[in-house]
PyMOL commands that place a pseudoatom at each C-alpha (Angstrom):
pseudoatom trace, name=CA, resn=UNK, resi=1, chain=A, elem=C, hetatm=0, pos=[58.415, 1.646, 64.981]
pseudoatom trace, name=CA, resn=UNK, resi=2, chain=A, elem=C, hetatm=0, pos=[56.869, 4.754, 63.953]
pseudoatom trace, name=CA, resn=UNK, resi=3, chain=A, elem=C, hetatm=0, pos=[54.469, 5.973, 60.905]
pseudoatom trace, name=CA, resn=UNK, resi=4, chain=A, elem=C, hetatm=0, pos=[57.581, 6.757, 58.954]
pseudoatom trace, name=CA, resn=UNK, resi=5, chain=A, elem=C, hetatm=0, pos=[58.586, 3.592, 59.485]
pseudoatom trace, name=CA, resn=UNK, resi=6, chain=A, elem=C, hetatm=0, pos=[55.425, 1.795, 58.125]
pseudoatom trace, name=CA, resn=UNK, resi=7, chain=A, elem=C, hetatm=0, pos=[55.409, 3.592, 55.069]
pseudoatom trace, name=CA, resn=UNK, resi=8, chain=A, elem=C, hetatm=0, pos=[59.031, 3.515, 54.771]
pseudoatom trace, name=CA, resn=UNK, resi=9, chain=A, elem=C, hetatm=0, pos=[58.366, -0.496, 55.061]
pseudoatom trace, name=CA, resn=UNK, resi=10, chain=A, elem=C, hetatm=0, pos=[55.874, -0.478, 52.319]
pseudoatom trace, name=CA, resn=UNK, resi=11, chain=A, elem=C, hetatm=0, pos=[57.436, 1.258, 50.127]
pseudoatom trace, name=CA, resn=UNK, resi=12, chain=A, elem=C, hetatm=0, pos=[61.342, 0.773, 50.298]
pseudoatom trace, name=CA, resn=UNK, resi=13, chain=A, elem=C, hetatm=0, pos=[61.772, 5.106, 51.010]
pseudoatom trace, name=CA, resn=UNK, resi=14, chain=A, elem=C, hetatm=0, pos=[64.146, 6.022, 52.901]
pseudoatom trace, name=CA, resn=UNK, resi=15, chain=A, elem=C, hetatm=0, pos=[62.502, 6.682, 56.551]
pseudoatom trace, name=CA, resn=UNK, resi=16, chain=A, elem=C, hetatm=0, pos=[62.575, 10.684, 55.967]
pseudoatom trace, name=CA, resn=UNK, resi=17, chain=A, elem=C, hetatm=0, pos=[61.621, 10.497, 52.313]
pseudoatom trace, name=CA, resn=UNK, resi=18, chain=A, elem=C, hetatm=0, pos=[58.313, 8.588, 53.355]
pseudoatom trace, name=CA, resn=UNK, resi=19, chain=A, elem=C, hetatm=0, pos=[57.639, 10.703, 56.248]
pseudoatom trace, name=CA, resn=UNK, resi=20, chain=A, elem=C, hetatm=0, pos=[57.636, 13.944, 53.785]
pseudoatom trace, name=CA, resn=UNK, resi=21, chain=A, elem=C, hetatm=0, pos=[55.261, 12.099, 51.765]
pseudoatom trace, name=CA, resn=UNK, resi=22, chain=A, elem=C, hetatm=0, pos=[53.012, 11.166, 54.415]
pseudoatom trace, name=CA, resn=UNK, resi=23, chain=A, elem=C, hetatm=0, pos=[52.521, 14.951, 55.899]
pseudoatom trace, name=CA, resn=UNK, resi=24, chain=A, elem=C, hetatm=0, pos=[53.531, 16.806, 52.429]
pseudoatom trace, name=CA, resn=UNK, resi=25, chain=A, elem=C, hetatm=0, pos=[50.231, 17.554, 51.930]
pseudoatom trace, name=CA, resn=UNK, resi=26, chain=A, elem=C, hetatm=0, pos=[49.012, 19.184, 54.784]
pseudoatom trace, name=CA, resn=UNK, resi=27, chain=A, elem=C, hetatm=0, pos=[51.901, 20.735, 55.107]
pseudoatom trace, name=CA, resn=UNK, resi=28, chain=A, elem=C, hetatm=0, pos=[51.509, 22.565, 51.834]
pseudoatom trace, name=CA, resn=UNK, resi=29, chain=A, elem=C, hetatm=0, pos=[47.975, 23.546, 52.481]
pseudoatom trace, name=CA, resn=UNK, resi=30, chain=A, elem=C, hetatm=0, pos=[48.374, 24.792, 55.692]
pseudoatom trace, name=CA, resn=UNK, resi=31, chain=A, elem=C, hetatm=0, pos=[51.053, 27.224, 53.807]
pseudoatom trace, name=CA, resn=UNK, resi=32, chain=A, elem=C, hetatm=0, pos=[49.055, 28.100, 51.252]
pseudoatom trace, name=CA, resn=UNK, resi=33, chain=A, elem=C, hetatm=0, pos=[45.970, 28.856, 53.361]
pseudoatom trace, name=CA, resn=UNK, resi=34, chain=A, elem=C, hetatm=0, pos=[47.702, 31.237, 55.557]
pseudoatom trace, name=CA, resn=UNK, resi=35, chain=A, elem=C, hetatm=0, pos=[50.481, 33.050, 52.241]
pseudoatom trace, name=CA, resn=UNK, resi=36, chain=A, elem=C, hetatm=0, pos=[47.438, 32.642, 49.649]
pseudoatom trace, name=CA, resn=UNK, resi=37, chain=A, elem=C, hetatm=0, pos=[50.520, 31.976, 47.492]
pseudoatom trace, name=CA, resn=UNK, resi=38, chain=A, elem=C, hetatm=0, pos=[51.691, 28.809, 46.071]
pseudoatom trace, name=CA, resn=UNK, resi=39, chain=A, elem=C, hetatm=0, pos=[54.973, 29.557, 45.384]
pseudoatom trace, name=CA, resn=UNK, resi=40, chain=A, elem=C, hetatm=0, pos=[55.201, 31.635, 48.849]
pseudoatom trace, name=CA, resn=UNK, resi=41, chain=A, elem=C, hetatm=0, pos=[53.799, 28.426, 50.406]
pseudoatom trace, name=CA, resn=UNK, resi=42, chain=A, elem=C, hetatm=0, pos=[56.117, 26.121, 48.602]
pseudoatom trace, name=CA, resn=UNK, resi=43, chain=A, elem=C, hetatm=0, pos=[59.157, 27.590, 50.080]
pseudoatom trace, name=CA, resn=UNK, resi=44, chain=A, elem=C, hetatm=0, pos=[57.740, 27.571, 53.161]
pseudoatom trace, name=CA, resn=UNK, resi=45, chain=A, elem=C, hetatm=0, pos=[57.255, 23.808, 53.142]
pseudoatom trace, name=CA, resn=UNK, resi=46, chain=A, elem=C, hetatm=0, pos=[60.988, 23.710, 52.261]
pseudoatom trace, name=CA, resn=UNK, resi=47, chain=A, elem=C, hetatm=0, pos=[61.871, 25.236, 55.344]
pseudoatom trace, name=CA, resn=UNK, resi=48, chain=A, elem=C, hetatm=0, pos=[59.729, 23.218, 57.365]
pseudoatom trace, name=CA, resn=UNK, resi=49, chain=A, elem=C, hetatm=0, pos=[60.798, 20.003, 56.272]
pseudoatom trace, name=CA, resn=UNK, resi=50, chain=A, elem=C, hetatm=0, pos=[64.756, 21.268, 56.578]
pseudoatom trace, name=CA, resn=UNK, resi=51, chain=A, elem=C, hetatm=0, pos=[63.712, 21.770, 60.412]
pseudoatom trace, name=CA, resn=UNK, resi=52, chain=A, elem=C, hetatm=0, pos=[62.063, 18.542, 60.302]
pseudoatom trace, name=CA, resn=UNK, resi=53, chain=A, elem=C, hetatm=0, pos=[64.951, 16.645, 58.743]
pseudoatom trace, name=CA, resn=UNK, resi=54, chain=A, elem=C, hetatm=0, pos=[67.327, 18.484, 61.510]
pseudoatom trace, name=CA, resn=UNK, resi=55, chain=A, elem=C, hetatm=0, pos=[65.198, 17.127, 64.437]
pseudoatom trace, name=CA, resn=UNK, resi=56, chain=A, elem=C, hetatm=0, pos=[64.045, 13.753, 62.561]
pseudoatom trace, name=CA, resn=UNK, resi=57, chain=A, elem=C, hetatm=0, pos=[65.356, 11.248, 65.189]
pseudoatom trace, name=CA, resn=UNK, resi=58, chain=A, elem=C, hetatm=0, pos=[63.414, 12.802, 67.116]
pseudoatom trace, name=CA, resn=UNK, resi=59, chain=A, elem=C, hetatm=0, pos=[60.043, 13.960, 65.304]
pseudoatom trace, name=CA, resn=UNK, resi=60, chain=A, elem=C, hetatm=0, pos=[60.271, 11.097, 62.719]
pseudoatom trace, name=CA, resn=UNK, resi=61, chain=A, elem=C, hetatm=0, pos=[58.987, 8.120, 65.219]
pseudoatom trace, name=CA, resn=UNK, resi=62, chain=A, elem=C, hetatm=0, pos=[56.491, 10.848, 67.366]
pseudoatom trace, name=CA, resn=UNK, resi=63, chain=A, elem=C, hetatm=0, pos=[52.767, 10.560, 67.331]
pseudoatom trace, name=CA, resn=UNK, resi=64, chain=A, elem=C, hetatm=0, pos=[52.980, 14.519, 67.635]
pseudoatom trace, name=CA, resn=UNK, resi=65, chain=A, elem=C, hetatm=0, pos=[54.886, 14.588, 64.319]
pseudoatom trace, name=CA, resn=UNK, resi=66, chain=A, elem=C, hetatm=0, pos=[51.576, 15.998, 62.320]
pseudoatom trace, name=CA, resn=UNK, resi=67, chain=A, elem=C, hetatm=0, pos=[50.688, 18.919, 65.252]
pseudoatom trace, name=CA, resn=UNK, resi=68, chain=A, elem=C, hetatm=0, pos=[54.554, 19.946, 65.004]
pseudoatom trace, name=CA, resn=UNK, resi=69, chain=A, elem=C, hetatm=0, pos=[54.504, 20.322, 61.565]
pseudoatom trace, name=CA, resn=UNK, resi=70, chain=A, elem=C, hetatm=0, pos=[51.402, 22.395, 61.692]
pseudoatom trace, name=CA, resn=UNK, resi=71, chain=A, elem=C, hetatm=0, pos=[52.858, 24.689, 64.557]
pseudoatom trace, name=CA, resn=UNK, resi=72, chain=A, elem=C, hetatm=0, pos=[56.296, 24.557, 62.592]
pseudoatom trace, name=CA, resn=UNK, resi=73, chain=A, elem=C, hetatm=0, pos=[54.279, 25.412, 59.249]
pseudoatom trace, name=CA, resn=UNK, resi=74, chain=A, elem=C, hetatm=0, pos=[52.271, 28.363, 61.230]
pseudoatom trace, name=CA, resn=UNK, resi=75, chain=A, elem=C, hetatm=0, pos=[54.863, 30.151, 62.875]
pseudoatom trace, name=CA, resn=UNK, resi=76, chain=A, elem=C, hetatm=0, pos=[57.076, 29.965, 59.228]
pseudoatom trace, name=CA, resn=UNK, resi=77, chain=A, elem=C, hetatm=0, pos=[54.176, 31.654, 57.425]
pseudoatom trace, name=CA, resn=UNK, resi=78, chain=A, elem=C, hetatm=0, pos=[53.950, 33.918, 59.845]
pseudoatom trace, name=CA, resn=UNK, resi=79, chain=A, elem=C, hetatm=0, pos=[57.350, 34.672, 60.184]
pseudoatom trace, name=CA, resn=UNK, resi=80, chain=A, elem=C, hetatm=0, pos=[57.288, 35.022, 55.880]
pseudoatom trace, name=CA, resn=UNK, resi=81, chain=A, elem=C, hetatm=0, pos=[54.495, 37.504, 56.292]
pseudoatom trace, name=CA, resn=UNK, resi=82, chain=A, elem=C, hetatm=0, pos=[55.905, 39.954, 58.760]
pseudoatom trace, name=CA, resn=UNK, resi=83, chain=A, elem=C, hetatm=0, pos=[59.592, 39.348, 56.489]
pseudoatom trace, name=CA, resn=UNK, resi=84, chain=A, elem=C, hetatm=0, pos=[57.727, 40.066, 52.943]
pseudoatom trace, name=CA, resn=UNK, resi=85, chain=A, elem=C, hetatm=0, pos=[54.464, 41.781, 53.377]
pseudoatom trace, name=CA, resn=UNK, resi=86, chain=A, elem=C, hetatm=0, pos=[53.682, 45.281, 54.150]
pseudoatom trace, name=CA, resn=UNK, resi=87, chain=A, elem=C, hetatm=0, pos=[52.486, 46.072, 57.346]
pseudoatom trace, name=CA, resn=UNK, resi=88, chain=A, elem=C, hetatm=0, pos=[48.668, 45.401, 58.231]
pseudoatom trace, name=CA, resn=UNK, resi=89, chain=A, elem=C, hetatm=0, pos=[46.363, 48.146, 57.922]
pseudoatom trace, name=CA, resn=UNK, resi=90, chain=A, elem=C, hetatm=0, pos=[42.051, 48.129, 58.171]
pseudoatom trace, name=CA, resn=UNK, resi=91, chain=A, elem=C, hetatm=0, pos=[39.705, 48.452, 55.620]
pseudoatom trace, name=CA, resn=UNK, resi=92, chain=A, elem=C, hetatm=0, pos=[36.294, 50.358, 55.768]
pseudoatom trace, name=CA, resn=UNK, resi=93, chain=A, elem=C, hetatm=0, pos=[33.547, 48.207, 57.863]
pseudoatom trace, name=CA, resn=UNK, resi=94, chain=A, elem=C, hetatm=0, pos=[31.708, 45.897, 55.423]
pseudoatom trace, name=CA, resn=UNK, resi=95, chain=A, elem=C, hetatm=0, pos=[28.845, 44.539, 57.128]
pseudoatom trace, name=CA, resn=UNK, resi=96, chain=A, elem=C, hetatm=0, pos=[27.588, 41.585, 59.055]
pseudoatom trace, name=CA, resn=UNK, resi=97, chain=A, elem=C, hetatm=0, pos=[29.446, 38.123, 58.543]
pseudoatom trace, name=CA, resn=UNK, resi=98, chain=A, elem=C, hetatm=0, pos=[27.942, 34.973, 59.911]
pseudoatom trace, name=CA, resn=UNK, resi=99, chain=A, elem=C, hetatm=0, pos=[30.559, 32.128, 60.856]
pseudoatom trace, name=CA, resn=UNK, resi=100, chain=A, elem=C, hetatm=0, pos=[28.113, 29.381, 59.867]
pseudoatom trace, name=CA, resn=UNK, resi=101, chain=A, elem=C, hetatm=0, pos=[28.695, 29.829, 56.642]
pseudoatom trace, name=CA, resn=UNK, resi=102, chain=A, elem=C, hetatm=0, pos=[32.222, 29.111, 56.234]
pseudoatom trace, name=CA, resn=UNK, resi=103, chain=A, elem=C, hetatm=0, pos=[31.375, 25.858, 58.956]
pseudoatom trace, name=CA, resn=UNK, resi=104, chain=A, elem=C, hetatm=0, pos=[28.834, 24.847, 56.590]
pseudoatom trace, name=CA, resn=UNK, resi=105, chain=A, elem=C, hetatm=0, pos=[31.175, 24.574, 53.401]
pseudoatom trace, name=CA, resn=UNK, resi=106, chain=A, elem=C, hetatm=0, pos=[33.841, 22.875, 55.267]
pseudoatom trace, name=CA, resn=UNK, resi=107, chain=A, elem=C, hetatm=0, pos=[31.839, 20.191, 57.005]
pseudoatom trace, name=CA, resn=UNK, resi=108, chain=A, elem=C, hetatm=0, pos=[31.905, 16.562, 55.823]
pseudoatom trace, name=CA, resn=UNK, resi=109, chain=A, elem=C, hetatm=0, pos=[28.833, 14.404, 54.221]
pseudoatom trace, name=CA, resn=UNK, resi=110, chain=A, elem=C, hetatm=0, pos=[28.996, 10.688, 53.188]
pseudoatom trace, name=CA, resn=UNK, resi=111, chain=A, elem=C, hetatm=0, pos=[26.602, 10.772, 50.242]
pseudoatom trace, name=CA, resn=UNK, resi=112, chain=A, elem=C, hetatm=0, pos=[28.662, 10.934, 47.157]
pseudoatom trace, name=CA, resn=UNK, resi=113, chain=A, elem=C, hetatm=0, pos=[26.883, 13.738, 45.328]
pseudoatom trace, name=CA, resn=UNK, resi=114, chain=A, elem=C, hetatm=0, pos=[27.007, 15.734, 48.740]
pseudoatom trace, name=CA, resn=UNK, resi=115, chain=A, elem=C, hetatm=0, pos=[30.482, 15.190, 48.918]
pseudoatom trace, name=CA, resn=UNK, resi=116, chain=A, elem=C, hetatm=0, pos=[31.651, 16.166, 45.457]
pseudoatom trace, name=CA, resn=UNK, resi=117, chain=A, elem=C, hetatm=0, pos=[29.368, 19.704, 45.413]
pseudoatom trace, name=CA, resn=UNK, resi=118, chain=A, elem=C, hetatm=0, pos=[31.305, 20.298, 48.911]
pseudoatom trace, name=CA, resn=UNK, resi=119, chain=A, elem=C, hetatm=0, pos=[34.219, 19.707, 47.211]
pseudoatom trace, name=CA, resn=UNK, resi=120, chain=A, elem=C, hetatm=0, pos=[33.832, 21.909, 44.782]
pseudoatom trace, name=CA, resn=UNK, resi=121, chain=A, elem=C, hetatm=0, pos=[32.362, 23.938, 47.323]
pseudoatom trace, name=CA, resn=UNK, resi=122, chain=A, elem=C, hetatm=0, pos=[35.788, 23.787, 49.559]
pseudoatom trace, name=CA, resn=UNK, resi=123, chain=A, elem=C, hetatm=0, pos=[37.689, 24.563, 46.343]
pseudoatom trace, name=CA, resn=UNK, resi=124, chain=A, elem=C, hetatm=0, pos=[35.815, 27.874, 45.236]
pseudoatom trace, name=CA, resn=UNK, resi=125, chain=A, elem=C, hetatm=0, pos=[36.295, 28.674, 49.565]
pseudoatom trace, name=CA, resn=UNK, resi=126, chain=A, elem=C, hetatm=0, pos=[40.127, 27.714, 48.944]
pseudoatom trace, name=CA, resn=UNK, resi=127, chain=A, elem=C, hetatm=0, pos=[40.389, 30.695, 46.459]
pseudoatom trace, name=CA, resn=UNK, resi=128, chain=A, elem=C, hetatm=0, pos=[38.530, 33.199, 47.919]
pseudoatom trace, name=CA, resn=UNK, resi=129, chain=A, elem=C, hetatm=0, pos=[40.266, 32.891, 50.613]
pseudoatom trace, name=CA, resn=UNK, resi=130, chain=A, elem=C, hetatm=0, pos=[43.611, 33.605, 48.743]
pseudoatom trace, name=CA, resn=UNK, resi=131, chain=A, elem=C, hetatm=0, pos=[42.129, 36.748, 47.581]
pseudoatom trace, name=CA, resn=UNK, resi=132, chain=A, elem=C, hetatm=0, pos=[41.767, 38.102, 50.902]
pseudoatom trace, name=CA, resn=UNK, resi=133, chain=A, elem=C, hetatm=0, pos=[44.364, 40.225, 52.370]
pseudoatom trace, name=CA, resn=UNK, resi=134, chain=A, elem=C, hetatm=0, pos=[46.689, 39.118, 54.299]
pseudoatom trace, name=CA, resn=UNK, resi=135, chain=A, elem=C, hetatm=0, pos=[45.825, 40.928, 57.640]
pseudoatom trace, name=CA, resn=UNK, resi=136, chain=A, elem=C, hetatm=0, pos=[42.354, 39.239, 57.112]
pseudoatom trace, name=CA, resn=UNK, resi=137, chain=A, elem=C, hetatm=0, pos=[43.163, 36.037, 55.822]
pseudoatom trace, name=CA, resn=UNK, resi=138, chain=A, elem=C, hetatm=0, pos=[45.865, 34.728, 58.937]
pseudoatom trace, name=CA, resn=UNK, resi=139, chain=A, elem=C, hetatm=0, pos=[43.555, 35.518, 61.572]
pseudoatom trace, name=CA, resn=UNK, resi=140, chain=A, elem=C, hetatm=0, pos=[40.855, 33.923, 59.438]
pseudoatom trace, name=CA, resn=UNK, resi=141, chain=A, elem=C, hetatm=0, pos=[42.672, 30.738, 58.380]
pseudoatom trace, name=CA, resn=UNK, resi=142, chain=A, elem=C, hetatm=0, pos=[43.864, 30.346, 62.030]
pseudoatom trace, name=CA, resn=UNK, resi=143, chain=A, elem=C, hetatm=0, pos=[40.695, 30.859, 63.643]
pseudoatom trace, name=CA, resn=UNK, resi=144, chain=A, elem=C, hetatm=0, pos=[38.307, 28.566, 61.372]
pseudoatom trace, name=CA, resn=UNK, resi=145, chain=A, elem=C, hetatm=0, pos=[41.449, 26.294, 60.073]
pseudoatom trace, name=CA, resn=UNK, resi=146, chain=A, elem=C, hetatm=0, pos=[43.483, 26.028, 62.925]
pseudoatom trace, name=CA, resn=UNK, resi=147, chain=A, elem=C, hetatm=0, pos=[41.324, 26.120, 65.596]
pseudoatom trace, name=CA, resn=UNK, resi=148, chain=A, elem=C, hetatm=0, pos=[43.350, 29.011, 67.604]
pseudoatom trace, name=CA, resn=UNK, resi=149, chain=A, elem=C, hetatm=0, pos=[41.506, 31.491, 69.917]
pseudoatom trace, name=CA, resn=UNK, resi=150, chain=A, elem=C, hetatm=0, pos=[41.456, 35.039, 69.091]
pseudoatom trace, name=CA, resn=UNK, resi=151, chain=A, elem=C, hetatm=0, pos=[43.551, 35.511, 72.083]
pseudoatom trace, name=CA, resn=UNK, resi=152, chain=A, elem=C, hetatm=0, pos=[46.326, 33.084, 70.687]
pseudoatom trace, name=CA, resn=UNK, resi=153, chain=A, elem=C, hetatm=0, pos=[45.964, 34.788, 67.196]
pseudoatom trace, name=CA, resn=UNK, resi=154, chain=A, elem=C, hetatm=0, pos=[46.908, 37.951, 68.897]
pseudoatom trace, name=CA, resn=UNK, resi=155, chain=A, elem=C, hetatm=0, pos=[49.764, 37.129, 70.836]
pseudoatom trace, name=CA, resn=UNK, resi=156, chain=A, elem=C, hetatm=0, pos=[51.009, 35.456, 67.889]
pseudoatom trace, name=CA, resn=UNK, resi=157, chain=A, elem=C, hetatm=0, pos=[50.759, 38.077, 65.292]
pseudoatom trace, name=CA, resn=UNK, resi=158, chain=A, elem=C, hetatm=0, pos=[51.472, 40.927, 67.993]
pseudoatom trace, name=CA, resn=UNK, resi=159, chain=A, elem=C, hetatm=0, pos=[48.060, 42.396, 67.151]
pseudoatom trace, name=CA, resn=UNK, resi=160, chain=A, elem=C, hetatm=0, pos=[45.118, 43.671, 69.695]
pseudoatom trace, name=CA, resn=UNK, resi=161, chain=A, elem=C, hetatm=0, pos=[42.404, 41.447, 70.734]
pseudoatom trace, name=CA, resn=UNK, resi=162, chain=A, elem=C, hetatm=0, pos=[39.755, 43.817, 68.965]
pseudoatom trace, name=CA, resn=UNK, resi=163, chain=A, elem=C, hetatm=0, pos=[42.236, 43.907, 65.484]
pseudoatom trace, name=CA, resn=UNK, resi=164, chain=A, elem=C, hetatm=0, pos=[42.124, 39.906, 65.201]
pseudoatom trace, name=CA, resn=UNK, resi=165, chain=A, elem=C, hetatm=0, pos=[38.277, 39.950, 66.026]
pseudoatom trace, name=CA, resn=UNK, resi=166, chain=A, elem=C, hetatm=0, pos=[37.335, 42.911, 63.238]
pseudoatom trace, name=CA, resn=UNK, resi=167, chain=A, elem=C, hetatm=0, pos=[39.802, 41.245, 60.695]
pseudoatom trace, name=CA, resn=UNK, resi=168, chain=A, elem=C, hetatm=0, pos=[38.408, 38.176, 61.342]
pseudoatom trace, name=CA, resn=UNK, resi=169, chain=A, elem=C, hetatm=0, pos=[34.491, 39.390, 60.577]
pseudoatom trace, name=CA, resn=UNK, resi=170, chain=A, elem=C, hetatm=0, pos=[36.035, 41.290, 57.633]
pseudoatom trace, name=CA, resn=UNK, resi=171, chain=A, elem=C, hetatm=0, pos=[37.674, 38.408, 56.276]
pseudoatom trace, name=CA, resn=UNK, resi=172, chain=A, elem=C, hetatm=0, pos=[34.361, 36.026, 56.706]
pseudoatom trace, name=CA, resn=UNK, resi=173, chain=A, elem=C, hetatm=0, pos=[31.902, 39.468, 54.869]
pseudoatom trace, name=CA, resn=UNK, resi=174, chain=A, elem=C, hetatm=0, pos=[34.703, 39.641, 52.342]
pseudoatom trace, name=CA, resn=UNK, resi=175, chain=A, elem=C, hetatm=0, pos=[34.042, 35.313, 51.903]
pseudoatom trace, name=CA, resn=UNK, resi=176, chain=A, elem=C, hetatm=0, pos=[30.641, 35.944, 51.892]
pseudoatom trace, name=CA, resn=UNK, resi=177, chain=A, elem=C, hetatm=0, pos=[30.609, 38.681, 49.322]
pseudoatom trace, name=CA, resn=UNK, resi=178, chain=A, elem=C, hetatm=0, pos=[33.111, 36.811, 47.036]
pseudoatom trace, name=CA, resn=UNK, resi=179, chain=A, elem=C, hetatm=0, pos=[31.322, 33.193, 47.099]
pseudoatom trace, name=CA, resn=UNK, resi=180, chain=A, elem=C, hetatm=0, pos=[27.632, 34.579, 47.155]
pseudoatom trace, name=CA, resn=UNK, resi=181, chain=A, elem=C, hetatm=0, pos=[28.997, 36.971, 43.499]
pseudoatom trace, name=CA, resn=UNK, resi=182, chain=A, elem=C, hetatm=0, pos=[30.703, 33.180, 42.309]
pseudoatom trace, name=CA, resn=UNK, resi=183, chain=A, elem=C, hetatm=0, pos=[28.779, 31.247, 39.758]
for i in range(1, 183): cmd.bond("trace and resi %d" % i, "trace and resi %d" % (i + 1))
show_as sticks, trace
zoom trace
């Protein structure tokens, strides 16, 4: 008996109803992080959970169901951006970034004031990262979301080594820039 089972238990869903529900969420954000589009990132979740339905019998009852999904949800964002986007190009040099500062507003605190300013903290990081452009926000969002190596970013978006690492410092100065000009 799997997760989707336990909820489905619980709750009386059908097994692939409650296992939507149960990964929905990061699902979505995952989408969202990488398109910086809600509606891009909705249909994306779509197609992600059509795959998932297809292969249920066999991704339903796996403990791996969650880092599927995420892989799933990657390589359908990424496939959406090379579909829909215009190609990738670089921007002027902006300056130094420094990745502790994006670590620092993601982190986790117990103390209950802590944990709402980070909140709102994570939120205001949420939408600056939408603003970005999309050649700097993928590498970003995989990098400091994602946890992939610049190498892996490369191969997967068909991009240099040195691209992934320059968009990435340009996406974290163009962060920076955004949240330190945010009230």
């Amino acid at each position: 008996m799997g997760p989707a089972d336990d909820i489905a238990g619980m709750t009386g869903l059908d097994p692939f109803e409650a296992f939507v529900r149960r990964y929905q969420d990061m699902v979505f954000a995952t989408a969202v992080r990488l398109l910086g589009n809600p509606a891009d990132a909705e249909d994306v979740a779509q197609t992600v959970f059509l795959r998932a339905f297809e292969r249920f019998d066999t991704i339903g009852p796996s403990p791996g169901a969650a880092g599927w999904l995420k892989a799933v949800t990657t390589n359908a964002c990424l496939n959406h951006l090379s579909r829909y986007r215009a190609r990738w190009r670089f921007f002027s040099e902006l300056g130094r970034a420094d990745a502790a500062d994006i670590e620092t507003l993601v982190s986790e605190d117990r103390s209950p004031v802590v944990a709402m300013e980070q909140h709102d903290q994570r939120a205001q990081l949420e939408r600056a990262i939408r603003l970005l452009p999309d050649h700097q926000r993928v590498p970003l969002v995989l990098f400091h979301f994602e946890n992939a190596s610049y190498q892996d970013i490369a191969a997967a978006l068909g991009v240099s080594l040195g691209k992934v690492k320059t968009d990435i410092h340009r996406g974290r100065e163009a962060l920076k820039k955004h949240l330190s000009s945010t009230p």
